[in-house]
N, C-alpha and C positions, 0 to 999 in steps of 0.2 A: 240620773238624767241620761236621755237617749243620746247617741251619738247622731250627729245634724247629717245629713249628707251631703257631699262635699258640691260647693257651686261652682258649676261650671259656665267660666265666663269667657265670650269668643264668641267665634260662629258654631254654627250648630250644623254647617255643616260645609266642606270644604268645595272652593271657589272654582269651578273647571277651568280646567286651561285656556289658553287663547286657541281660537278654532282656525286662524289663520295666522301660524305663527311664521309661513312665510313672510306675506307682507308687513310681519311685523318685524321680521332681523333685518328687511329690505329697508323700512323707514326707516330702521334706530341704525343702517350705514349711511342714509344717506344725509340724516341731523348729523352725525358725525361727522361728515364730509365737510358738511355746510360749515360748522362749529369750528374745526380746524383753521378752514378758509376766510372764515369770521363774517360768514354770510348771516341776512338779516331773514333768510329763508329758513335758516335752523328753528326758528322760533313754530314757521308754520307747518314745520315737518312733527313738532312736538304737537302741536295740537291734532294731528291728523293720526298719531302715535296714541293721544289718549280717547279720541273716538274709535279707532279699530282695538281698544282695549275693553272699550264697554259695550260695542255690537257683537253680541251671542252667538251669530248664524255664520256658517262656515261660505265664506266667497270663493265660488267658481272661478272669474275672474278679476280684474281690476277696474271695468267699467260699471260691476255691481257694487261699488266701493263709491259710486259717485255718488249715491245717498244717503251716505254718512256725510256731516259736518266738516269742513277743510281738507275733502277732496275735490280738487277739481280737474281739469282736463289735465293738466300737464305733471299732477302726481300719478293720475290715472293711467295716463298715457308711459311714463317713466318703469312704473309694476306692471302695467302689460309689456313691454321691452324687454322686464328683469324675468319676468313669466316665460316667455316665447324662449327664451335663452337657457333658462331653467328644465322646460317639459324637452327642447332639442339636443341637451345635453345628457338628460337621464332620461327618455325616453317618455311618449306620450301619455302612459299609463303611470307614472313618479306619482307620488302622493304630494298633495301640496299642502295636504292640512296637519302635516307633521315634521317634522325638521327632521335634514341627513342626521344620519348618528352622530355622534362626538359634538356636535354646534351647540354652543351656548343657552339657555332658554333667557329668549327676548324679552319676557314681560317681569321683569325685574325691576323694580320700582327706583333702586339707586341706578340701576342704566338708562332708565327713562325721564329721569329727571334734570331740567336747563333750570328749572329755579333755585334762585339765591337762598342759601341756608338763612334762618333770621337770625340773625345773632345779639343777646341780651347788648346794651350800653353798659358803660360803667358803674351807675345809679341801678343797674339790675333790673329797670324796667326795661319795655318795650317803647318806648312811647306814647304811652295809652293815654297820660294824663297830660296833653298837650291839644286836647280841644278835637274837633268833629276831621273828620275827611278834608272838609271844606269842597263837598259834593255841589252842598246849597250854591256856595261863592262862583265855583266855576259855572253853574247854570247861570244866574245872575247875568256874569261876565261875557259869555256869548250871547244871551237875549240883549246887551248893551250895544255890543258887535255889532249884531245882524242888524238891530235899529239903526245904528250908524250907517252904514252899507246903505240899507236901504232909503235910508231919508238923501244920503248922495244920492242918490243913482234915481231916486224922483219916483221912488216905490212906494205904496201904501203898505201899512203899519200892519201888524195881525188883529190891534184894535180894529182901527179902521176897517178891515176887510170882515172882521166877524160883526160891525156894528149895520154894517153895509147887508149882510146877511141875512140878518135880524129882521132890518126895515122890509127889504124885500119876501121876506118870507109871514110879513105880519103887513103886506103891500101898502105902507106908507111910503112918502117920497122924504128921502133924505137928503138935504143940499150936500152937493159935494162942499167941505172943509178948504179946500185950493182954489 
């Protein structure tokens, strides 16, 4: 019998680095600032952390960074700051799409990470066998809400407004209900 050749499992071919690993050692201090301080901004500096991990193209500035997902003016505003400090210190020509020598590499997945490890219970599941989300219920519970709210406040229903619709778009008259 032949010998099999061996499979090879993994990628096929290795993941290039990040192309903008400044703004990216800049966010993962400044989650770290936040996380120290026990700000509730660390959470949006991680999300802003794993959109500049998965846009490919190397950013000139940080106002080309406003069309990725969970940037906005004032993370923008913060890496142009950290920018202008960075090119006036090592001069206008610095490369920004490579780290000084000796610096850490930022896209380290245990440095990037604010979520809670899962950890088994004592029965060794997860809790998997304890019923749905309850995604349904919370919808449910707010369409309750809102009816409430609006039956106060002397509002038509989303019934009523799509029945109200209907009539007019099929120009029958419909009595108003009140």
């Amino acid at each position: 019998m032949p010998a099999a050749e061996p499979v090879r499992l993994g990628r096929k071919r290795a993941l290039p680095s990040c192309p903008n690993p400044l703004f990216l050692k800049w966010l993962t201090e400044l989650r770290d600032e936040a996380k120290e301080k026990g700000l509730k901004i660390q959470y949006t500096y991680q999300k802003a952390i794993g959109s500049l991990n998965k846009y490919p193209l190397p950013l000139q500035n940080a106002k080309e960074a406003k069309i990725l997902q969970n940037f906005g003016d004032g993370i923008c505003k913060i890496l142009d700051q950290k920018l202008q400090r960075y090119l006036k210190d090592n001069g206008p020509d610095a490369p920004i799409h490579s780290l000084p020598e000796g610096a850490p590499r930022p896209g380290r997945q245990d440095n990037n990470s604010l979520a809670p490890s899962r950890k088994k219970n004592a029965a060794g599941d997860q809790g998997k066998d304890k019923g749905g989300g309850g995604k349904r219920r919370r919808r449910r519970r707010r369409r309750r809400r809102r009816r409430r709210k609006e039956e106060e406040k002397g509002l038509r229903t989303p019934e009523e407004v799509w029945r109200l619709c209907c009539a007019a778009h099929t120009l029958q008259a419909v009595p108003d209900p009140r």
